[in-house]
N, C-alpha and C positions, 0 to 999 in steps of 0.2 A: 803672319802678315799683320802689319801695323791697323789701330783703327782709326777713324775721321770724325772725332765729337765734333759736332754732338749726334748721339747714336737715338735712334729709334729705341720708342715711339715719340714722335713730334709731338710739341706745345707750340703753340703762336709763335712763346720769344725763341723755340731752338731750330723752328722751322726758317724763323727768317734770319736766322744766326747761320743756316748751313747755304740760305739762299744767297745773303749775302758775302758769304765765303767763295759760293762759286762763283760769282760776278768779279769780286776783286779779281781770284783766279784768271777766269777767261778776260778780263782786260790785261792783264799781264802780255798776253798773245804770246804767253809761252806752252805747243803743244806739249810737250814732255809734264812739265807741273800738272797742266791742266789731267791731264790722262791719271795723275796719282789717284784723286779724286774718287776715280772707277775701278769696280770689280774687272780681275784680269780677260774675264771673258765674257764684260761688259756688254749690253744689247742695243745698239744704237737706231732710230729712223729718224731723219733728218731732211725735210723736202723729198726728194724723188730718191734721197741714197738708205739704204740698209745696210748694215754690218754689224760685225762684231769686235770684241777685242781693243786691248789697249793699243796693239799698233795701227792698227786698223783707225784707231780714235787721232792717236799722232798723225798719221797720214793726210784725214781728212783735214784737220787744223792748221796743216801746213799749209795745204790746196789754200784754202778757207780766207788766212791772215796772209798771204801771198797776193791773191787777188783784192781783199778788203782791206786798202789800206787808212792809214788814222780812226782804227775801229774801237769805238766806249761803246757800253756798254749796262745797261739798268735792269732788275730783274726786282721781283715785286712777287710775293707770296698770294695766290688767290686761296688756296683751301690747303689743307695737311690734315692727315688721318694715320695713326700710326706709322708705319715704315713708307709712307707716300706724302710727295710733296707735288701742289700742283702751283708751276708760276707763268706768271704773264710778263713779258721782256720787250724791250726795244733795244736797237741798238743804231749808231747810224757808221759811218765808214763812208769812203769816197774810192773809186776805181782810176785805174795808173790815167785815167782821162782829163781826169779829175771832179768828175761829176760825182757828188751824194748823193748818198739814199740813207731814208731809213727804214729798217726792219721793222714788223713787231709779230709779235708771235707768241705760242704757248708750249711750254714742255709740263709733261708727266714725269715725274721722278720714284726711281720705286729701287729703296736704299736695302742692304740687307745689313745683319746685326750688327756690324763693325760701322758702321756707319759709310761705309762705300756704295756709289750707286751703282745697280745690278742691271737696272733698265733707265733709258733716255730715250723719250717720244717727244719729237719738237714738230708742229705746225706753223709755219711762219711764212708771211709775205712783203715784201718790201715795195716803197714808190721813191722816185727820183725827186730830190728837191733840192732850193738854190740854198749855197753856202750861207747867205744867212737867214735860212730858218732852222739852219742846223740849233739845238736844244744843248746837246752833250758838251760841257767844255770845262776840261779839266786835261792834266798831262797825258800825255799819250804815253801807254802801257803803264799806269800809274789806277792804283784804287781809285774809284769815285770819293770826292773829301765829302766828310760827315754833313757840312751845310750846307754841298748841288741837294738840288730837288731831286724827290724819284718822281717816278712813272704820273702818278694819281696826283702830287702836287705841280706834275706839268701840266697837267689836263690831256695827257697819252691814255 
């Protein structure tokens, strides 16, 4: 199996090299890419769901970007310690109503040598709010461009 540099053990720049690998990723709202990412029998808890597994991981993502639609996406480096990365994200998305929301939340990341993640712990909560306080504005399923703000320069 192929590996995912930058590998374990973390440094500040490889931590937020891999953080923001996965943010490009997951705005993509492609489940299949996003799932490479993870060990095949990956550890997932997510709000009230648990599981495991890459299809498992495709499955949820589909639910996920089905319901969340026009969903960007910010993730933000809070600490890394060897094969562990912990970050703080927002994201915002609007439902088929057309009402927004933004998320924000924290995942634990815990990579094994290849630099794939082995576990994924997210806490996260969202509130509804009007179109234009929406923050996020860039292409939809497109990287955030180098000069949007992150999280800490929006005051999130």
């Amino acid at each position: 199996m192929q590996s995912r540099p930058p590998l374990p053990p973390f440094t500040a720049e490889t931590a937020a090299q891999k953080a923001r690998a996965a943010e490009d990723a997951w705005n993509s709202c492609d489940p299949q890419r996003v799932s490479l990412a993870y060990t095949a029998d990956s550890r997932w808890r997510n709000r009230s769901e648990i599981f495991q597994g890459r299809d498992e991981i495709v499955a949820f993502l589909t639910r996920k970007w089905n319901r969340e639609l026009d969903y960007r996406l910010i993730k933000e480096v809070w600490a890394h310690d060897g094969a562990r990365i912990a970050v703080r994200f927002a994201y915002e998305y609007r439902d088929d109503s057309g009402q927004w929301y933004r998320a924000y939340g924290n995942e634990n990341w815990a990579f094994d040598a290849r630099g794939l993640m082995a576990h994924r712990h997210a806490s996260i909560n969202e509130r509804p709010i009007r179109a234009e306080e929406r923050l996020f504005h860039w292409d939809r399923r497109a990287p955030r461009p180098a000069d949007h703000p992150g999280l800490s320069a929006l005051g999130l």
